[in-house]
GULO-391856 format. One record per residue: residue in one letter; x, y, z of N, C-alpha, C in turn. Coordinates in steps of 0.05 Angstrom, whole numbers, plus 5000, padded with zeros to 4 digits. Layout:
AXYZXYZXYZ;...
! end
This chain:
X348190480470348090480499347890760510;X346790890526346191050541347091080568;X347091270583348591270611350691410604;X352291300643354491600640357491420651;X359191590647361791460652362991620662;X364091550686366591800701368591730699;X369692040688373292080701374291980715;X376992020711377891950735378192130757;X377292400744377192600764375292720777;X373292570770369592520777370292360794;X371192060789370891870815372391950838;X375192070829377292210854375292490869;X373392550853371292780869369792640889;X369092400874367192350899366892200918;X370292050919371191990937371992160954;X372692410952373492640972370992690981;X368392690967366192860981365892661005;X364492430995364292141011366292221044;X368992171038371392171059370892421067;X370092681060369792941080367092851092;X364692791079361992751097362492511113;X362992311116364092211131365092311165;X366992491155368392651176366792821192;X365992921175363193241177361693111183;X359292991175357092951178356392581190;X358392441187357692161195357392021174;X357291791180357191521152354791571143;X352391491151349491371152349091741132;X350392001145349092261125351792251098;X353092161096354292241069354291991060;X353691771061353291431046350291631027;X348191711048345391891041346392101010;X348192181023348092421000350192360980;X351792200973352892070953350591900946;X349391770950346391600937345091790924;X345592050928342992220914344892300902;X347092420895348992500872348392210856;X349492010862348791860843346291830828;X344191880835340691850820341392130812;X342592250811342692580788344792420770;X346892370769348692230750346392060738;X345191910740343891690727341991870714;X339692090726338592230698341292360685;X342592510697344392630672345392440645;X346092260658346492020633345491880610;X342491950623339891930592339692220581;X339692360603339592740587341292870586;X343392830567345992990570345693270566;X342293360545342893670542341693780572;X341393640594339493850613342293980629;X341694100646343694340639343694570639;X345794680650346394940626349994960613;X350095020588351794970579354595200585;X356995060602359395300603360695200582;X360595460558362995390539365595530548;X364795690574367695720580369395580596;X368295400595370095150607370994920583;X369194870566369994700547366894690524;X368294640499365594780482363894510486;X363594350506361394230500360494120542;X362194190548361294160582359094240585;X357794170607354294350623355294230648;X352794460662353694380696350594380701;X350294180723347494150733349094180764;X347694400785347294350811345894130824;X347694030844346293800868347293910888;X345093970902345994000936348594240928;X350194250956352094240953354094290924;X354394170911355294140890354894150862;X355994150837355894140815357693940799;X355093820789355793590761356993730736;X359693690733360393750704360593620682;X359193580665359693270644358993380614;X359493200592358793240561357893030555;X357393040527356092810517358792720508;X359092390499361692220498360791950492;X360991920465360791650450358191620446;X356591490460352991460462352391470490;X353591610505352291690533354091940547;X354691950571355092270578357492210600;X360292310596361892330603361292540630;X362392400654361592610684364392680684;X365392930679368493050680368493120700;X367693220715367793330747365793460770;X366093310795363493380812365193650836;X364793790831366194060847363894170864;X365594300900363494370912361594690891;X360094760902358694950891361195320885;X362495300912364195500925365995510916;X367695340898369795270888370495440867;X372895520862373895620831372995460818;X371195510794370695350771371895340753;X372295580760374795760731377695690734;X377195690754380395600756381595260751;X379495110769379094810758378594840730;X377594890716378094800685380795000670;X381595180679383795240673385695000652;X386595020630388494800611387294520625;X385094570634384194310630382594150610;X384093880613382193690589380493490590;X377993510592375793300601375993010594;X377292960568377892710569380492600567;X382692730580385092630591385292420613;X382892480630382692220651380691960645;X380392040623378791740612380291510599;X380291270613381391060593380491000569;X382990940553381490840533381190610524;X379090620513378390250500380290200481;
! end
């Protein structure tokens, strides 16, 4: 199987982006631009190497820019783990600080 699976700290991302555009920008523009994060999650999910690879965040993370933002994810089982969607402006370094990409994943 192929595709992607989020964190729990991916889905808690993009529920905050969602609930700030909302606020900021109105329903009808951030319903818009969570639809298009999502169709980047869905290629990332068949192409886990596209990318560019931070091993200083974790030896197998990559980040792809959207808009606004950056997709953080690895490859994970037979498709691509989304570990975190952070604005662009954000400590990156600091968010992955002792962090562990698949601590927020359930397990089967």
């Amino acid at each position: 199987m192929s595709g992607y699976v989020l964190s729990g700290d991916a889905d808690a991302d993009l529920q905050y982006i969602f609930s700030f555009g909302i606020v900021t920008w109105g329903e009808k523009r951030a319903t818009k631009y969570i639809y298009d994060i999502y169709e980047k999650l869905n290629l990332v999910g068949f192409n886990a190497d596209i990318g560019r690879a931070r091993p200083e965040f974790h030896p197998f993370v990559r980040a792809l820019p959207h808009s606004s933002h950056v997709l953080f994810f690895m490859p994970w089982r037979s498709g691509t783990l989304i570990v975190r969607i952070l604005h662009g402006a954000a400590d990156h370094q600091r968010a992955f600080e002792g962090y562990d990409p698949l601590a927020s994943v359930a397990a089967d």
